[in-house]
C-alpha positions in Angstrom: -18.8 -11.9 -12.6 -20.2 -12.4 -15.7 -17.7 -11.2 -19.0 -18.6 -10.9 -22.5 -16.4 -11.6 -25.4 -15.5 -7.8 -27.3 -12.6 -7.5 -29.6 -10.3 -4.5 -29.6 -7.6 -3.5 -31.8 -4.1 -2.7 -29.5 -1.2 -1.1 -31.1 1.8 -3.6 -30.8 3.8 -1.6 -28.2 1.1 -1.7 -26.3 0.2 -5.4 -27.0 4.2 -6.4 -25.6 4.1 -4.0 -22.5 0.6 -6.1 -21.6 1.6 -9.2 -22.8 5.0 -8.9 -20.1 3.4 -7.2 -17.2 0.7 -10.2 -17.4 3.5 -12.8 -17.6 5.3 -11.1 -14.6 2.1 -11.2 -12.8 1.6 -14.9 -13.5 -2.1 -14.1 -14.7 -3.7 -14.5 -17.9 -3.9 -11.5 -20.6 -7.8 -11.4 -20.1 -7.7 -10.8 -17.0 -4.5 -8.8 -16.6 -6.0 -6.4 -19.2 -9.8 -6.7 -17.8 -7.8 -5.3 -14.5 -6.0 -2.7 -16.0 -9.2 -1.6 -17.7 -11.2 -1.5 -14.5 -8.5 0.4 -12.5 -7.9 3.1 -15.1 -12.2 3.7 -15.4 -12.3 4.6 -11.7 -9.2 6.4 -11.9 -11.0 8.5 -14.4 -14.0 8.7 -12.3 -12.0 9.3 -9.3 -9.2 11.8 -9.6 -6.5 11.1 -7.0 -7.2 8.1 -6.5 -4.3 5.5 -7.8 -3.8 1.9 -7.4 -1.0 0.2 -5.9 0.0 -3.3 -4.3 0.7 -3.8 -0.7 0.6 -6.7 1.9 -3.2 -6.8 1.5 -2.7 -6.8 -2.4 -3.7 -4.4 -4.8 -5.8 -1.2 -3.6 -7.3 2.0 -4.0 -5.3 4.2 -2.4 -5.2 8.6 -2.4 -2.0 9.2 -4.4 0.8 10.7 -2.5 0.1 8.9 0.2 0.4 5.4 1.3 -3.3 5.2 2.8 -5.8 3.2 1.5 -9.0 4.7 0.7 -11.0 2.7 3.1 -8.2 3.6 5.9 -9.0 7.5 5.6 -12.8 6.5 5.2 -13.3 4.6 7.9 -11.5 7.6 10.6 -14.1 9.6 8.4 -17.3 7.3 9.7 -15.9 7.6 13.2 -16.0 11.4 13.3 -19.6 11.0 12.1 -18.9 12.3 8.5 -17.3 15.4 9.6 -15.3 16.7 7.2 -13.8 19.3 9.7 -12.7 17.2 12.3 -11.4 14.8 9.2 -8.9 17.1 8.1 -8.1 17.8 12.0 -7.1 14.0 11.9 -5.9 13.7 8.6 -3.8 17.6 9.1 -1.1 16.4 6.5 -3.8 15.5 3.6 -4.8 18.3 1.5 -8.4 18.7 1.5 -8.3 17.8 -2.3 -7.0 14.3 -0.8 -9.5 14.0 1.7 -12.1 14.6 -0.9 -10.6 12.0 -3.5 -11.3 9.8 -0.9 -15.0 10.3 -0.1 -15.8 10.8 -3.3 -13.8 7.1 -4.3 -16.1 5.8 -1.4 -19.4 7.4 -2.7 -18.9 6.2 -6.1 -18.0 2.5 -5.0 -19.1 2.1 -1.6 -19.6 -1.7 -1.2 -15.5 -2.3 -2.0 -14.6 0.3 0.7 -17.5 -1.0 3.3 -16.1 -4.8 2.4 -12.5 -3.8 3.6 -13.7 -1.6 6.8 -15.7 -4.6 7.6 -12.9 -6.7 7.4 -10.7 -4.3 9.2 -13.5 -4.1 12.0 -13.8 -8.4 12.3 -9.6 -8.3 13.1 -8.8 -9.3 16.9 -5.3 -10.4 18.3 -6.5 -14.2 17.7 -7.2 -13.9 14.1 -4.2 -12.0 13.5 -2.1 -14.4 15.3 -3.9 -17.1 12.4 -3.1 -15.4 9.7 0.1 -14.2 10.6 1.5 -16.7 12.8 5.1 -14.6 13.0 3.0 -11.6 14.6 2.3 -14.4 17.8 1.9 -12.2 21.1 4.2 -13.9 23.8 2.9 -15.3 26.7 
């Protein structure tokens, strides 16, 4: 991705609790902050939504919940987009969840259709690869 060089003025506090959470992280205050940045402009654009790290790394995911946006999207595209049936599947999500979720997915599409794809492509012998502890016995 291409970045462009902007200066803004941080107060100090804020400077240090940055400065730590990107040393903690082991990454770089540019990129640290350029993360933080991006996560809190769709968590504007997306109310409900949160972000969160898990064995997968860090997601999109409907807050109060531990699903992943893509996971609730993706039972969503196998009931043919019926929002009905979704919150048949989904009966413990309020319907303001379920919607936090399609509309995350509506306004950035090709991050939840990169992770359903990637979800779809799993079968027991690539799972086995990447997590060799998860071996089926024969």
């Amino acid at each position: 991705m291409k970045t462009v060089v902007k200066s803004i003025r941080l107060d100090k506090k804020t400077l240090n609790q940055i400065d730590e959470m990107a040393a903690s992280s082991k990454e770089t205050f540019s990129s640290f902050t350029s993360e933080l940045i991006e996560e809190a402009i769709k968590m504007r654009r997306c109310p409900g939504i949160m972000f969160d790290d898990g064995p997968a790394g860090r997601r999109a995911r409907i807050q109060g919940t531990g699903l992943e946006v893509w996971e609730v999207i993706q039972g969503y595209q196998s009931l043919n987009n019926n929002f009905n049936a979704l919150k048949k599947a989904f009966h413990w999500l309020t319907e303001n969840q379920l919607l936090a979720a399609i509309g995350y997915a509506k306004v950035y599409p090709e991050e939840i259709n990169v992770l359903i794809g990637k979800n779809k492509a799993l079968t027991p012998e690539t799972v086995e690869k990447e997590l060799p502890f998860a071996r089926r016995k024969h």
